[in-house]
C-alpha positions in Angstrom: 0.0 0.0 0.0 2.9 2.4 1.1 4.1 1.7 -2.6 1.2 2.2 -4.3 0.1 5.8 -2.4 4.3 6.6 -2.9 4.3 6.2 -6.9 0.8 7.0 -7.5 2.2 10.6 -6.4 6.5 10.6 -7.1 7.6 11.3 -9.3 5.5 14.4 -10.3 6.8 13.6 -13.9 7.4 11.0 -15.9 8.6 10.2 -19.0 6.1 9.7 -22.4 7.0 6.4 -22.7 6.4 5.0 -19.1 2.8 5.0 -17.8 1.7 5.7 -14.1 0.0 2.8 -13.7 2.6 0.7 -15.4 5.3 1.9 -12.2 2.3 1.5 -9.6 2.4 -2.4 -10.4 6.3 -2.6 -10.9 6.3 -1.0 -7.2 3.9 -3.0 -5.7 5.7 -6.4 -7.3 9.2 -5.4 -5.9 7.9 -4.5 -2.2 6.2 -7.6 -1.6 9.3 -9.5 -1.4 11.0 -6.8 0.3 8.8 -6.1 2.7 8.1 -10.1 3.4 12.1 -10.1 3.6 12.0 -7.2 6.5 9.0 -9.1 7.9 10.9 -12.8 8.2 14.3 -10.5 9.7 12.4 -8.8 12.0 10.7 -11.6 13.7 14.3 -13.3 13.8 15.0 -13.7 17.5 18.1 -12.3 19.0 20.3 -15.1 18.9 18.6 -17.3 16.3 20.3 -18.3 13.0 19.3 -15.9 10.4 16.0 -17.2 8.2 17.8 -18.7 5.1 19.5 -21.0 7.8 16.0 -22.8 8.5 14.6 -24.7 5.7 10.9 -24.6 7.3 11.3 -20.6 7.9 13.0 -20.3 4.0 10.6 -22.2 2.8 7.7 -20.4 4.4 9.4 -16.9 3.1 9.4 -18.4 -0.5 5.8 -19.5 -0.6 4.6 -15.9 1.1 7.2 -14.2 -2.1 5.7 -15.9 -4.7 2.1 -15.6 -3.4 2.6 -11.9 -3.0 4.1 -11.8 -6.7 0.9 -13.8 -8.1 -1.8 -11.9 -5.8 0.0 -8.1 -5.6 0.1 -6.9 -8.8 -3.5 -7.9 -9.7 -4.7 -6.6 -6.3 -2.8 -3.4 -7.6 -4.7 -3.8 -11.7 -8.0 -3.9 -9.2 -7.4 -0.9 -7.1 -6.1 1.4 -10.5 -9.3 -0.4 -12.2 -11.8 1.0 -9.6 -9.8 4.3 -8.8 -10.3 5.1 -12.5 -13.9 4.2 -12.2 -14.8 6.7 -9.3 -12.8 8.9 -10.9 -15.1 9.0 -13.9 -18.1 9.2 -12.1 -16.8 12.3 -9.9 -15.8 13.9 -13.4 -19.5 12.5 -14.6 -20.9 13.9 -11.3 -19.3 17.5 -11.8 -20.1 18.0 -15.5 -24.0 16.9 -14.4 -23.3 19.5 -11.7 -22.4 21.9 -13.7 -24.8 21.9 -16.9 -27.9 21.8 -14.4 -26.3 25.4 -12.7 -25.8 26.6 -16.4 -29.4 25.4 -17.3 -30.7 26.8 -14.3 -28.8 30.5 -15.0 -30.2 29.8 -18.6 -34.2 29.6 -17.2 -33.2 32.6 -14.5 -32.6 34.4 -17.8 -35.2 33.6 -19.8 -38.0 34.5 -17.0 -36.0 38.0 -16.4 -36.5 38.2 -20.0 -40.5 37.4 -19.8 -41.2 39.8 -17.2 -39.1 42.7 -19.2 -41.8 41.6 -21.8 -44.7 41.7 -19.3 -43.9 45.3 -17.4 -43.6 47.8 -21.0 -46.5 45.5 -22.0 -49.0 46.6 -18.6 -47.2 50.1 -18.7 -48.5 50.9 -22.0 -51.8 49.9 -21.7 -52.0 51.8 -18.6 -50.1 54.9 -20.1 -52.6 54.7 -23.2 -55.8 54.7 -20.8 -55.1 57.8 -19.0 -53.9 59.7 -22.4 -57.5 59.1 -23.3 -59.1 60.5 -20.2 -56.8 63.7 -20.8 -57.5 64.3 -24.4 -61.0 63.7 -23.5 -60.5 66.5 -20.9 -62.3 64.4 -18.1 -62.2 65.9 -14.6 -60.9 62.3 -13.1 -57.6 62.5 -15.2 -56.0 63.5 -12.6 -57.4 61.1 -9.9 -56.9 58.5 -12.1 -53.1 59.5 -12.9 -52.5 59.9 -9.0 -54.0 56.1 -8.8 -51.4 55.1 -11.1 -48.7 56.4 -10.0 -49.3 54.9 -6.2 -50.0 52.0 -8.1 -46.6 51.8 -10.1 -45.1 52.3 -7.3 -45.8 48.8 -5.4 -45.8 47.3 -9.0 -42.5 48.2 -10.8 -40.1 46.9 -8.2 -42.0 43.6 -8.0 -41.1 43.1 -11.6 -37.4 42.0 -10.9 -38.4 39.4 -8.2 -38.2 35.7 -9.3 -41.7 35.2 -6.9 -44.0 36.7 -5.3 -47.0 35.9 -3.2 -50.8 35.2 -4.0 -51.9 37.8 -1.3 -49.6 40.4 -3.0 -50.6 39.6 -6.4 -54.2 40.5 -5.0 -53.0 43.6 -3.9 -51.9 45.1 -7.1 -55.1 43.1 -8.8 -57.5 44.9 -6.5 -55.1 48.4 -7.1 -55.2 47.7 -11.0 -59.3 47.4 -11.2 -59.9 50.3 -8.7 -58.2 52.0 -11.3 -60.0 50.2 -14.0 -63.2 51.5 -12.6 -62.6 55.3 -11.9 -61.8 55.3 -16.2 -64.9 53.2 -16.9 -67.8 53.0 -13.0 -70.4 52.2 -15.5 -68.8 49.4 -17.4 -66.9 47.9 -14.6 -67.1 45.8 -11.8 -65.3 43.5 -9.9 -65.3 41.1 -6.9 -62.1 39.7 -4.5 -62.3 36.0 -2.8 -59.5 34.4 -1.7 -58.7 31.6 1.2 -56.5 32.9 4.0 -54.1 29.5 3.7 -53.6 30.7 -0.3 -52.4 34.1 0.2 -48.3 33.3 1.0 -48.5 30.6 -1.6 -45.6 31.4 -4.4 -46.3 32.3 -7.5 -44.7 34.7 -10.5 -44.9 38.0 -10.6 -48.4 39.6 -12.5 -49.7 36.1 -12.5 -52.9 37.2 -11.5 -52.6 40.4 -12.9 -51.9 39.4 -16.4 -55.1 37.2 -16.2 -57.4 40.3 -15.2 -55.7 43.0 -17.3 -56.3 40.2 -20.0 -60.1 40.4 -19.2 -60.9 44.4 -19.2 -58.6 44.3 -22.0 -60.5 41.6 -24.7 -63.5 41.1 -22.6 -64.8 44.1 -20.6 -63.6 47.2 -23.2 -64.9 45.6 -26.0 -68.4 45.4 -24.6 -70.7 47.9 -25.1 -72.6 47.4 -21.8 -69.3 46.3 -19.9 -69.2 43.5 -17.6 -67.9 42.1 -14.3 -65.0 40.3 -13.2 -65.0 38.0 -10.2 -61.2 36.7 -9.1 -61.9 33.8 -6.9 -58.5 31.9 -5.3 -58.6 28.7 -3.0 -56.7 25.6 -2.1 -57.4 22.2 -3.1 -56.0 18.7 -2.5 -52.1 20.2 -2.1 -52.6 22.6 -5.4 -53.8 26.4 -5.7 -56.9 26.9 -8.0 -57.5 30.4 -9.5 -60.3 31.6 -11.4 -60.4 35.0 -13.3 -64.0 35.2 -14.7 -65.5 37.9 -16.7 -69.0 38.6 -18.6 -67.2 40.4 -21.3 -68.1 39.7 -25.3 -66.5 36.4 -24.8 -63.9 33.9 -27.1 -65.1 34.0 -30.1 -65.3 37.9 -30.5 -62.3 38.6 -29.0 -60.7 36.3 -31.3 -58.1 33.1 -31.1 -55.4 35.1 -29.9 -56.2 36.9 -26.8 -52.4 38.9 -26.5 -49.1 38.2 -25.9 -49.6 38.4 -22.5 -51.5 35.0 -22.1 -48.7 33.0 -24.3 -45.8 34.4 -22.0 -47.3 33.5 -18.7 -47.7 30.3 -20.1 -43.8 30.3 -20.1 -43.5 31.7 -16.9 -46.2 29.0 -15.1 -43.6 26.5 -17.4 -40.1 27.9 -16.0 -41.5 28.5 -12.2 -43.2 25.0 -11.9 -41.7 22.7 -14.5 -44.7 22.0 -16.3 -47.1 20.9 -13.2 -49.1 24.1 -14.0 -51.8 24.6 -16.1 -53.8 27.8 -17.8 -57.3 26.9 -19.4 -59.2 29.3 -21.2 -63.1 28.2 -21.1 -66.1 30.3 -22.8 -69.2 31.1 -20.9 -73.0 31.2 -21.4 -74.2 33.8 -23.0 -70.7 35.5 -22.8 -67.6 36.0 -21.2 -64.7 34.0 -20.6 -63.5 32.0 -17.3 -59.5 31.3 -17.4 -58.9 28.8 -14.8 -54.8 28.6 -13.2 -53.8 25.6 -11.5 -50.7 25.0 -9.9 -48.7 23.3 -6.7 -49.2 25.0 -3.6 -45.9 26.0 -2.8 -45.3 28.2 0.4 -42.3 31.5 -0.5 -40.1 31.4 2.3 -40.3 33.8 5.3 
């Protein structure tokens, strides 16, 4: 062993033609007879003739050479054999290791990206609504424009957070269609319901929000006589169900495509939960639309 360990670390460098492994096994073959030789010298007593005097003792030190020259150096082919072996695996281990962290910075990338896509997307919407209650010259421009900006911000910095929580997202839903309904109180309104045990569940940023913003955007606006939207959130059986319901004009006059901003929450719900989300869009009797999110109830740390 002593020879192994020596040579499998002296000489730092060695020369093209003479492999590692190659001097390991030489080692290991010439110290078994030395070190049976020490062994049988030793245990001479003081006194006694010397080993190669005593036929039984000479004897006994040439069976224990050759044995060690048959067994050693295959001992030695196993140890390099299964040395190599973990070594592949740790190398095997590390590269696993170390394409999950670059995958992982790769999806931390791509949902910064989404949500740079999701905040211009609300912004402008927002921005475009009170323009039209200023060119119109409507006295609640300016309450709506102070709404906004207390709105935006609690909003904004939420944007760069990888999660936030139900009960927050509720917040800035209930802030966004308060200020829904100063620009339209005839043609809008709304409704809250949420469990207490959903409201620190985790979830990505303008979850919620998109969903709603989504409704006054295709359902309520188009409708001449308006509508109402009801966001309902509870638990059930381990998971978080979330309803955003509206009596807007519906699917099928709003069209196939209801925005970019349903396709790119798709991707978040995909990046945040691995696929054990799901978004469903559903039409209603005699209009609206309900979109139902479902996804693991997940607690955001303290």
């Amino acid at each position: 062993m002593l020879a192994f360990g020596l040579f499998e670390q002296w000489p730092k460098r060695l020369p093209a033609w003479l492999a590692r492994w190659v001097l390991q096994v030489l080692g290991v073959a010439v110290a078994m007879p030395l070190a049976t030789y020490a062994i049988y010298v030793l245990s001479t007593d003081a006194g006694a003739p010397p080993f190669w005097q005593d036929e039984d003792r000479l004897g006994g030190f040439a069976m224990l050479s050759v044995l060690g020259e048959l067994l050693a150096p295959w001992m030695a082919l196993a140890a390099l054999v299964r040395q190599k072996d973990a070594l592949a695996r740790h190398q095997a281990l590390a590269f696993d290791l170390e394409r999950s962290e670059l995958e992982r910075n790769a999806l931390d990338s791509r949902l910064r990206l989404l949500q740079a896509q999701v905040a211009p997307h609300f912004l402008f919407n927002t921005l475009a609504n009170v323009r039209e209650l200023v060119d119109s010259g409507s006295p609640q421009a300016s309450t709506v424009l102070d709404s906004l900006i207390a709105y935006l911000r609690a909003a904004v910095p939420r944007l760069h957070e990888p999660a936030t929580t139900l009960g927050q997202e509720l917040q800035l839903v209930r802030a966004y269609l308060e200020l829904m309904h100063m620009r339209m109180p005839d043609r809008l309104q709304f409704m809250l319901q949420a469990d207490e045990t959903a409201l620190d569940l985790r979830c990505p940023p303008m979850t919620l929000l998109t969903l709603v913003e989504n409704a006054v955007r295709h359902g309520i606006d188009p409708s001449e006589e308006g509508g109402r939207i009801e966001v309902r959130v509870r638990m059930q059986d381990g998971r978080c169900r979330a309803d955003v319901v509206d009596t807007g004009v519906g699917l099928q006059r709003a069209g196939n495509g209801l925005g970019t901003g349903l396709s790119t929450l798709r991707e978040r719900l995909q990046l945040t939960f691995g696929g054990d989300a799901h978004l469903r869009l559903t039409a209603l009797e005699p209009h609206g639309v309900c979109a139902e999110l479902d996804f693991p109830a997940q607690r955001s740390p303290a």
